[in-house]
Backbone as ProteinMPNN parsed JSONL, in Angstrom:
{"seq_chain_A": "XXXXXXXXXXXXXXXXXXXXXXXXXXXXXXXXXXXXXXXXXXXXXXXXXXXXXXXXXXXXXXXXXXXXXXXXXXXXXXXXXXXXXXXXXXXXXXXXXXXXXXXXXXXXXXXXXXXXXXXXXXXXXXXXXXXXXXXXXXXXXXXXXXXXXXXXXXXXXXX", "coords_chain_A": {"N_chain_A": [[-15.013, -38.986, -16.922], [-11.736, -37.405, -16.222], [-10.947, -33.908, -15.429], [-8.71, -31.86, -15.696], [-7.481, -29.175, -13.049], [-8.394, -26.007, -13.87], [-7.115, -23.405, -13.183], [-9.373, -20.489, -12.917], [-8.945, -16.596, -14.569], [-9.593, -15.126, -12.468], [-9.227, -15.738, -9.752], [-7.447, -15.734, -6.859], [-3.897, -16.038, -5.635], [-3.343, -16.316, -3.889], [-5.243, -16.901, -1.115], [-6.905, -16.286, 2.202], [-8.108, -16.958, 5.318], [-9.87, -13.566, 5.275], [-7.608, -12.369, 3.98], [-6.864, -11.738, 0.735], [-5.446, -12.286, -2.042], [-4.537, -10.735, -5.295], [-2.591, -11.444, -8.055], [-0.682, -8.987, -10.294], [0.738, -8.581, -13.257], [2.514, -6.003, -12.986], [2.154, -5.466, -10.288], [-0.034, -5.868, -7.513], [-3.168, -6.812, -6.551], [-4.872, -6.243, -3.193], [-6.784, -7.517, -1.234], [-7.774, -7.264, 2.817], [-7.93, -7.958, 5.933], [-6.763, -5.907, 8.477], [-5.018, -6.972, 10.474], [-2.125, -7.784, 12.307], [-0.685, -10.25, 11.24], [-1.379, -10.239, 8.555], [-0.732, -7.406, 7.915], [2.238, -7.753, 7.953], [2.765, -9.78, 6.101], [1.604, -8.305, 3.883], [3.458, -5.866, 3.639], [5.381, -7.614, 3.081], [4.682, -9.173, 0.343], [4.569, -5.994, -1.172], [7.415, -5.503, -1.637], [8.727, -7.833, -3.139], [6.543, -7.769, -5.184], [6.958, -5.075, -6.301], [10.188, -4.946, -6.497], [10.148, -7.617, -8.388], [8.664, -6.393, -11.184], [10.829, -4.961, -11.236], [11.555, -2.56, -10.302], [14.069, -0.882, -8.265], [15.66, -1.741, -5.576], [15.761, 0.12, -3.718], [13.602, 1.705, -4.124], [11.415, -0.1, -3.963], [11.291, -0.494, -1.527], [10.709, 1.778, -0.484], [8.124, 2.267, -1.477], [6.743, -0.075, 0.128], [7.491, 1.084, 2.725], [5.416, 3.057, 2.403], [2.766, 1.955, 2.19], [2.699, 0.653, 4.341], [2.65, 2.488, 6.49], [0.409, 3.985, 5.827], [-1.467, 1.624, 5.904], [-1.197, 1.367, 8.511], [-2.199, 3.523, 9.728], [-5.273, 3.259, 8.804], [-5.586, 1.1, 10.56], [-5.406, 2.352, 13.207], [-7.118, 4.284, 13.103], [-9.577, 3.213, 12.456], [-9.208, 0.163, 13.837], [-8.014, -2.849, 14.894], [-8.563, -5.537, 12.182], [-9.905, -4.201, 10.149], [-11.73, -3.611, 7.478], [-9.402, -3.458, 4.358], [-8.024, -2.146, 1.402], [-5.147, -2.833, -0.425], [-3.507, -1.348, -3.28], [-1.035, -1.89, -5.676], [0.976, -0.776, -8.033], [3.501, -0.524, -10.819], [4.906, 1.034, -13.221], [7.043, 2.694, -15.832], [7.443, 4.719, -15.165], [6.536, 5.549, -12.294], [5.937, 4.64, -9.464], [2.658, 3.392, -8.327], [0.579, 3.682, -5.085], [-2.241, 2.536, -3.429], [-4.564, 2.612, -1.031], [-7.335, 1.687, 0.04], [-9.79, 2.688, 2.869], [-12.191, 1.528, 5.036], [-13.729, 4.34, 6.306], [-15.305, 7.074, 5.494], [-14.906, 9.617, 6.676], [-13.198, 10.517, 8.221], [-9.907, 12.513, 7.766], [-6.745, 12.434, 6.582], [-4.262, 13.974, 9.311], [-1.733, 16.295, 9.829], [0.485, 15.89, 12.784], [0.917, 18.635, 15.237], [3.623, 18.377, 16.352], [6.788, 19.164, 14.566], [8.343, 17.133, 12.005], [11.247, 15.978, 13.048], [11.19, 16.228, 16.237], [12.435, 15.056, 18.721], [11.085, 13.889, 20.736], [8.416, 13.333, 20.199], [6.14, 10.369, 19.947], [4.727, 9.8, 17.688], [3.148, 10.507, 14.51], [4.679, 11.111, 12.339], [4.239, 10.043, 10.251], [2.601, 11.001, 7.609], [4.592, 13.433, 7.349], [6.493, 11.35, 6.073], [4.93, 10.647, 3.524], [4.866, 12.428, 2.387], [7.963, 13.197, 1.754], [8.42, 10.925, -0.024], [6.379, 10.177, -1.632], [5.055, 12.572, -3.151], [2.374, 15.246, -3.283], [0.5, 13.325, -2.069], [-3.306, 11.865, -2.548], [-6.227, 11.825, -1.456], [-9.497, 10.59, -1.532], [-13.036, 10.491, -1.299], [-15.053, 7.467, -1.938], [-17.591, 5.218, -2.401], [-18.028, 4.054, -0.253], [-16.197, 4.622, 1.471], [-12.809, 6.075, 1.973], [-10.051, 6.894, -0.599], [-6.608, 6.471, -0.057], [-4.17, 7.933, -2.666], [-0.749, 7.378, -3.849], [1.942, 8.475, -5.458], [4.849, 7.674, -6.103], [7.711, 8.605, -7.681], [9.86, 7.213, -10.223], [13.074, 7.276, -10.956], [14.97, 9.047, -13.041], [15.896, 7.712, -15.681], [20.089, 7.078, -16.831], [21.024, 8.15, -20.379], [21.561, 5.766, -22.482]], "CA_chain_A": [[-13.938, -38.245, -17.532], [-11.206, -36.708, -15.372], [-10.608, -32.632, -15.725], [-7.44, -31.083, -14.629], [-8.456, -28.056, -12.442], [-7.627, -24.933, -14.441], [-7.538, -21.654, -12.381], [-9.746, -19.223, -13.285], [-7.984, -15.923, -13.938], [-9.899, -14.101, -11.503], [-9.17, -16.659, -8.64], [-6.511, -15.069, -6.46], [-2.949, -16.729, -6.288], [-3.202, -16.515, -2.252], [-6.479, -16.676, -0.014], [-7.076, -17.457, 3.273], [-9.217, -15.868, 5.946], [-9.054, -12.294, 5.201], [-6.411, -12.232, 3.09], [-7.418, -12.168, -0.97], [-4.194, -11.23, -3.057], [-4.259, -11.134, -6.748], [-1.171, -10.924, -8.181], [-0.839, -8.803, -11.431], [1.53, -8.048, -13.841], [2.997, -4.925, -12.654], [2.182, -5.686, -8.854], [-0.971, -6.715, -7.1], [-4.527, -6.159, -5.306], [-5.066, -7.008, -1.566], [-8.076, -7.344, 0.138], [-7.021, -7.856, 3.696], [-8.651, -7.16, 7.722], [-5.809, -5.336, 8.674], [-4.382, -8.087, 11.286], [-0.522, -7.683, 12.319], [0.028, -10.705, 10.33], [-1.762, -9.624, 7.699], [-0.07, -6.214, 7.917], [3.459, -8.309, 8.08], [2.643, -10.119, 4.827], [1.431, -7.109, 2.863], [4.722, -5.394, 3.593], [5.904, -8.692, 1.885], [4.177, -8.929, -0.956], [4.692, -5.094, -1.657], [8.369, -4.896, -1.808], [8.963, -8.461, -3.816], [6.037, -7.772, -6.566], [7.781, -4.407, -7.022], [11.287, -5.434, -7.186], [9.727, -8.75, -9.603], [8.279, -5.459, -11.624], [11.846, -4.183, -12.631], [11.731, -1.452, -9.613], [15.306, -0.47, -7.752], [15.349, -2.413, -4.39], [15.862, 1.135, -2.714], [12.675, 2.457, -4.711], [11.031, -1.07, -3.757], [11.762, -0.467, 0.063], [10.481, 3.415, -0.088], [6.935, 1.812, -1.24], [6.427, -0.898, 1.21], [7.427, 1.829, 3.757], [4.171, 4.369, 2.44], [2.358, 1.31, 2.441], [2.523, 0.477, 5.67], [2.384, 3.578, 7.398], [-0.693, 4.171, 5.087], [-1.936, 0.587, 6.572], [-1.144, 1.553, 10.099], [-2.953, 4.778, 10.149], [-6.003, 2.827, 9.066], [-5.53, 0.377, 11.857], [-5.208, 3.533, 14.267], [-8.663, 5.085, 12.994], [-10.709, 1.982, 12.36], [-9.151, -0.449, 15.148], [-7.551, -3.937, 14.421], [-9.195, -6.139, 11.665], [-10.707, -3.05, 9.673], [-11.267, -3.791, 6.259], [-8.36, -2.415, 3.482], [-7.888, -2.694, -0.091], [-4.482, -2.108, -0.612], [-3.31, -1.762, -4.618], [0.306, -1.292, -6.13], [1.635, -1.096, -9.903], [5.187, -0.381, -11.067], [5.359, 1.537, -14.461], [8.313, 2.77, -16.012], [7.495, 6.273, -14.748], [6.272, 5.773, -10.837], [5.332, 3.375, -8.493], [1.378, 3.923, -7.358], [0.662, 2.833, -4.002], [-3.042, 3.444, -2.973], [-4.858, 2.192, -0.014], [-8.5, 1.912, 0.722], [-10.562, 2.246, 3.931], [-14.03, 1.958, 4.599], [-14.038, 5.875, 7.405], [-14.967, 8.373, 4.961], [-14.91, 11.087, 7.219], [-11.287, 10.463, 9.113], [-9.538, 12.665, 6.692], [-5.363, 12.375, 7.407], [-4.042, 15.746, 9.689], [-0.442, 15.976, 10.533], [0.555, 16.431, 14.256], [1.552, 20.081, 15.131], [5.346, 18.871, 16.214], [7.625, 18.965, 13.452], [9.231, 15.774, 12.186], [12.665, 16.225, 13.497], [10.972, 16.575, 17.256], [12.68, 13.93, 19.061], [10.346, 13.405, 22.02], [7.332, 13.172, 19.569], [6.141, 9.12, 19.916], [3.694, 9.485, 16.674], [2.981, 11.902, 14.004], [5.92, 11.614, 11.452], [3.934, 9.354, 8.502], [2.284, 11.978, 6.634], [5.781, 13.95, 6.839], [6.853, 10.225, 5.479], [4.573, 10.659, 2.872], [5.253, 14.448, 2.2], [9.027, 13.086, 1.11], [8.469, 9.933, -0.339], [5.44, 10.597, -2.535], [5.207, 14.282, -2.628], [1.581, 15.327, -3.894], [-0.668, 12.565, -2.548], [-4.5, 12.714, -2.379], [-7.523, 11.688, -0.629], [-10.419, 11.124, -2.916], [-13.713, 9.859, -0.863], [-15.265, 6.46, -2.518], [-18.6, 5.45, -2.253], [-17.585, 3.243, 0.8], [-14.83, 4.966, 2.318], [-11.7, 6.607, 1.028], [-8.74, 6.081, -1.328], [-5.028, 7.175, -0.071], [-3.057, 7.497, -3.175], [0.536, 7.983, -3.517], [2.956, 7.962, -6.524], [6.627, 7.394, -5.825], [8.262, 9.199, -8.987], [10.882, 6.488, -10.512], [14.273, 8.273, -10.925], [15.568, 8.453, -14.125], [17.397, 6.343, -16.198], [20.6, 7.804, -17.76], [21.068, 7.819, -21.103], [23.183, 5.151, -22.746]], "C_chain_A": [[-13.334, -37.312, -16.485], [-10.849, -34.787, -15.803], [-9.697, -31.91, -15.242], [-8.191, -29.844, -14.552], [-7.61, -27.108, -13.013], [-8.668, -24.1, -13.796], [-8.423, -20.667, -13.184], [-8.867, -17.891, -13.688], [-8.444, -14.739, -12.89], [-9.686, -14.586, -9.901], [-7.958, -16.149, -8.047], [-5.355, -16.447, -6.404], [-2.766, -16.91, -4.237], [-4.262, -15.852, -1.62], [-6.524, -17.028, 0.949], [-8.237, -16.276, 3.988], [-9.051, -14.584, 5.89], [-8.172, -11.492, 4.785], [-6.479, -12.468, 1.606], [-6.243, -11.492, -2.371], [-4.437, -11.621, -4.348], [-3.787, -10.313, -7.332], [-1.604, -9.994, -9.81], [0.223, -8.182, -11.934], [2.914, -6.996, -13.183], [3.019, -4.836, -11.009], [0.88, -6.417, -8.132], [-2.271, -5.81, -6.794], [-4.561, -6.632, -4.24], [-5.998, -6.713, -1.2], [-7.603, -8.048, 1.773], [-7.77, -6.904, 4.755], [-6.992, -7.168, 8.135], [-5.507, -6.091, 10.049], [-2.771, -7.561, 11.379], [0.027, -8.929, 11.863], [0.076, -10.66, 8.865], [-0.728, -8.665, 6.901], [1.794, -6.65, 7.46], [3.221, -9.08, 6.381], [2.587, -9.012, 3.637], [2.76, -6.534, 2.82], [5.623, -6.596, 2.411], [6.013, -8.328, 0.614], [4.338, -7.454, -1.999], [6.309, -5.253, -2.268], [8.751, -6.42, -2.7], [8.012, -8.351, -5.053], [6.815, -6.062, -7.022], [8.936, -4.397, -7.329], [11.053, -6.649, -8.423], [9.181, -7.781, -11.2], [9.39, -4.835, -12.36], [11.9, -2.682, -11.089], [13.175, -1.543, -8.757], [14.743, -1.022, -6.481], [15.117, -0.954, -3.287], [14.061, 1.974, -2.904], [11.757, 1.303, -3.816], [10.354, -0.629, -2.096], [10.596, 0.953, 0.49], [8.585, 2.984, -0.086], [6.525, 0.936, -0.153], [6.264, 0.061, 2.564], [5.88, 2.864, 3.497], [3.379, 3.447, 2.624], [1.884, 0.831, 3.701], [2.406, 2.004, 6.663], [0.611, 3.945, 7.067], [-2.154, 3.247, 5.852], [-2.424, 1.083, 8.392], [-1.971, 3.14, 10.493], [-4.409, 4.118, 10.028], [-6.289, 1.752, 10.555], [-5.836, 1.201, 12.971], [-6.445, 4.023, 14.31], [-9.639, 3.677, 12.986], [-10.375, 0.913, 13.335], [-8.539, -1.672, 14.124], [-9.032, -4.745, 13.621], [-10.013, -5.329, 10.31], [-10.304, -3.572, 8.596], [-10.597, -3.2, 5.19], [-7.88, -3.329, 2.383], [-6.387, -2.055, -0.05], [-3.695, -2.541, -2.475], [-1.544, -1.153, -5.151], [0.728, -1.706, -7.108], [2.976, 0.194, -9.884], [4.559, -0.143, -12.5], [6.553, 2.256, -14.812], [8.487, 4.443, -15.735], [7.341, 6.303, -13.25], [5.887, 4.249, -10.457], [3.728, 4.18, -7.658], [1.324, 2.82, -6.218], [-1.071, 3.255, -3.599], [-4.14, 2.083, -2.127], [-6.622, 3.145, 0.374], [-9.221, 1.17, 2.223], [-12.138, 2.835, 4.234], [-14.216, 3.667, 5.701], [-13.757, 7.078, 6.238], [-14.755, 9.617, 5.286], [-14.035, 11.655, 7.847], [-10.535, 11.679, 7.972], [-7.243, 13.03, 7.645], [-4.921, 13.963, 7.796], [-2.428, 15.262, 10.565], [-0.667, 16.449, 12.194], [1.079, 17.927, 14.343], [3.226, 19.945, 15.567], [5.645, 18.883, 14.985], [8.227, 17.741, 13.467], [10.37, 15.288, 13.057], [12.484, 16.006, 15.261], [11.34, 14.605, 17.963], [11.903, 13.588, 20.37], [9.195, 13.034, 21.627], [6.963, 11.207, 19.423], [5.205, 8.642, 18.453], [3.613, 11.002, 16.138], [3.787, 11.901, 13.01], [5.495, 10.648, 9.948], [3.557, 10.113, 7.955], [3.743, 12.87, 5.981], [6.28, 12.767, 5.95], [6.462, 10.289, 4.008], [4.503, 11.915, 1.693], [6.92, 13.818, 1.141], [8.791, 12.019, 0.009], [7.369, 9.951, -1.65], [4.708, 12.286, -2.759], [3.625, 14.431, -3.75], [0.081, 14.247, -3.288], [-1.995, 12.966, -2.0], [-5.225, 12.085, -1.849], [-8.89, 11.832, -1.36], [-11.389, 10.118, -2.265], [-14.402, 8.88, -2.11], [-17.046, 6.114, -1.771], [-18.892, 4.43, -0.797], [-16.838, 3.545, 1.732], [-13.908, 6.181, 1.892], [-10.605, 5.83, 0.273], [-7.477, 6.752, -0.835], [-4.162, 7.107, -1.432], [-1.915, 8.106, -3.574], [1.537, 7.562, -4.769], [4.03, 8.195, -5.98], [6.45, 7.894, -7.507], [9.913, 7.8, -9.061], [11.998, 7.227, -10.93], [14.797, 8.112, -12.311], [16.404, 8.234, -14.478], [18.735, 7.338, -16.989], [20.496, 7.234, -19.03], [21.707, 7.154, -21.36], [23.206, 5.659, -24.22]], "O_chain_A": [[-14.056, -36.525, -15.875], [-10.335, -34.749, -16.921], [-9.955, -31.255, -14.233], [-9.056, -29.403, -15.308], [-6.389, -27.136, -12.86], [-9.89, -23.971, -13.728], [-7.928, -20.105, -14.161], [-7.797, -17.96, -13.083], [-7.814, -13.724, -12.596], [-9.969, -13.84, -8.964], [-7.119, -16.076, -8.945], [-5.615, -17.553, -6.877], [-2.014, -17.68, -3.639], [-4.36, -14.63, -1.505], [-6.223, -18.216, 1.067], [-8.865, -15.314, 3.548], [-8.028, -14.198, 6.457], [-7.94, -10.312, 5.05], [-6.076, -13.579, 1.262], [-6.322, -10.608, -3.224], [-4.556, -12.823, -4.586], [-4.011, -9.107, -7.43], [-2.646, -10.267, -10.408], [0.754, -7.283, -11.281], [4.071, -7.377, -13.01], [3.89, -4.146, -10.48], [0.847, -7.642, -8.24], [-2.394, -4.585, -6.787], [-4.176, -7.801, -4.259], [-6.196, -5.575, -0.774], [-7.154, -9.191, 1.859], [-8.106, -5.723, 4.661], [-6.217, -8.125, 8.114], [-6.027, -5.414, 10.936], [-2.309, -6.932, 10.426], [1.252, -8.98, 11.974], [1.021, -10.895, 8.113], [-0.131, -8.858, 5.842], [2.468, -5.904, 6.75], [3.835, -8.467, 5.508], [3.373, -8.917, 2.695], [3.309, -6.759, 1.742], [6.228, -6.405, 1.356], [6.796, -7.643, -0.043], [4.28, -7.534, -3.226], [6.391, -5.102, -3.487], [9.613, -5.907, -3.414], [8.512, -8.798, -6.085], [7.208, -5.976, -8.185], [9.164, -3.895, -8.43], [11.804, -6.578, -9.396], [9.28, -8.378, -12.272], [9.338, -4.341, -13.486], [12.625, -1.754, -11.448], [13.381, -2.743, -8.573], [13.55, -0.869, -6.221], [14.431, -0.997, -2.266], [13.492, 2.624, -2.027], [11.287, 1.826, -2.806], [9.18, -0.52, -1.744], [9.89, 1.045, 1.494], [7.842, 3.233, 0.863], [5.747, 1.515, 0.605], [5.308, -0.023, 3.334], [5.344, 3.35, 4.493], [2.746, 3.839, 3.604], [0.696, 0.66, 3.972], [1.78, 1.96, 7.722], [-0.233, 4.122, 7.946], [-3.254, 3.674, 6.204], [-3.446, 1.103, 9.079], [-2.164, 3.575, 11.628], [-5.042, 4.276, 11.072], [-7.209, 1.873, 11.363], [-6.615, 0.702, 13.784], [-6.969, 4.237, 15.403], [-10.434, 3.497, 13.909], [-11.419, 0.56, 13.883], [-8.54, -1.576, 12.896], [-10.172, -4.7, 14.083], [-10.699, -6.012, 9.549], [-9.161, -3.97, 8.373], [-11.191, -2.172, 4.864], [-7.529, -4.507, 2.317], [-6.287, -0.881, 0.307], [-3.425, -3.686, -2.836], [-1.108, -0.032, -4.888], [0.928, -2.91, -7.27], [3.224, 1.23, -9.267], [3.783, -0.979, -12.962], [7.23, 2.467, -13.806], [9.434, 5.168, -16.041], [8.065, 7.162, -12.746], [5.655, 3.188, -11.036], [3.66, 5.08, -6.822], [1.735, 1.66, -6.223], [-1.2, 4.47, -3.449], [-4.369, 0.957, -2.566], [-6.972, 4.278, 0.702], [-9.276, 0.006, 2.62], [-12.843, 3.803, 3.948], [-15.392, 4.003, 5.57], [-12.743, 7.739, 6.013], [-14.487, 10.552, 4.531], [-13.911, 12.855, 8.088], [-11.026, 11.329, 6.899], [-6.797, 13.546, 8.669], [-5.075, 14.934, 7.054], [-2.123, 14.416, 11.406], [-1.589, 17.094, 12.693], [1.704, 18.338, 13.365], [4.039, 20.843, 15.349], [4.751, 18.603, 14.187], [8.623, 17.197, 14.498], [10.31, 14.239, 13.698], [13.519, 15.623, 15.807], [10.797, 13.517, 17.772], [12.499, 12.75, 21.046], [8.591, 12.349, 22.453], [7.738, 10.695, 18.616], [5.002, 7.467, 18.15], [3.808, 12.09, 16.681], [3.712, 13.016, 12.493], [6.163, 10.558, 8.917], [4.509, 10.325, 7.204], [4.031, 13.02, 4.793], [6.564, 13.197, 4.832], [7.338, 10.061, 3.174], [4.149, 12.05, 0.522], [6.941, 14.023, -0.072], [9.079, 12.478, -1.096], [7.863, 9.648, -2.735], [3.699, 12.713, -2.196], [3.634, 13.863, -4.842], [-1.038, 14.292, -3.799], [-2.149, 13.939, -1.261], [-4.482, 11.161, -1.516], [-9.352, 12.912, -1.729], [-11.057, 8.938, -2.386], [-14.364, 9.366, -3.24], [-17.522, 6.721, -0.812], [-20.045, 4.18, -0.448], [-16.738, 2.884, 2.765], [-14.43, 7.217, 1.481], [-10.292, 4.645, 0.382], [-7.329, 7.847, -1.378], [-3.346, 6.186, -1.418], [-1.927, 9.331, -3.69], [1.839, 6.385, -4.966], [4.053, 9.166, -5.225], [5.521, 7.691, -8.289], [10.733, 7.612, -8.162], [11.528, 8.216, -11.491], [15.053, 6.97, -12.695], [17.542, 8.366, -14.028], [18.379, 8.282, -17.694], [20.034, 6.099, -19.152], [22.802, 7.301, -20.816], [24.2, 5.472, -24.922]]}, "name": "protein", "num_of_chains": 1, "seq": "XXXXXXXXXXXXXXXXXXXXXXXXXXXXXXXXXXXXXXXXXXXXXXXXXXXXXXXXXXXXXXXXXXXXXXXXXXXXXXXXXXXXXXXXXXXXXXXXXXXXXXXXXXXXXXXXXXXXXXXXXXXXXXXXXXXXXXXXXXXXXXXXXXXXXXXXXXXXXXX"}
């Protein structure tokens, strides 16, 4: 007797080495060794499951960007390949963006220039994150830490 292969629903919707996405509703989960193609995909995947979500392409754009900076600071402290959970859901109030890495003890410290400092070559994501998600937190895990970051969705007028 033949059995058509029915997916699990815990079976991700895209695996490969290092790469474990499962998609959901509102946006996704990523398990991913922070690779620069990796890193190039995730950016992907962020800004099409939140525009697929119902989010403003400009709102869309603003996540992918905390995302990745978020990404790239792990990369910076833990080195290429470092393992990172990164998670993002679209509700009709914010966009969460939150990003785990296994260095519980790194904790993020801005640079002492100021953003604006045009000779500065690094240093301006946290300010990134200062505008863009204003509030976010740092909450050690029993593995690592969590970065997370709400984007506030703008509201709707009335009709």
């Amino acid at each position: 007797m033949h059995e058509d292969h029915i997916r699990p629903p815990h079976e991700p919707e895209i695996a490969a080495c290092g790469f474990f996405l499962v998609p959901r509703p509102d946006g996704f989960v990523l398990h991913m060794s922070a690779s620069a193609e990796h890193v190039r995909a995730m950016r992907s995947h962020v800004f099409v499951a939140l525009a697929s979500a119902g989010a403003a392409e400009e709102l869309a754009e603003a996540a992918r960007l905390v995302a990745s900076e978020l990404v790239g600071n792990v990369v910076r402290l833990c080195g290429p390949w470092a393992p990172v959970i990164v998670q993002v859901a679209c509700s009709d109030d914010r966009i969460l963006v939150q990003v785990h890495d296994p260095e519980p003890s790194a904790q993020p410290r801005r640079h002492p220039e100021p953003p604006d400092n045009a000779h500065a070559k690094k240093g301006r994501g946290l300010w990134i994150l200062d505008v863009l998600a204003p509030g976010w937190t740092v909450d050690p895990t029993p593995v690592g830490k969590q970065i997370t970051c709400v984007l506030p969705r703008e509201q709707r007028a009335a009709t």
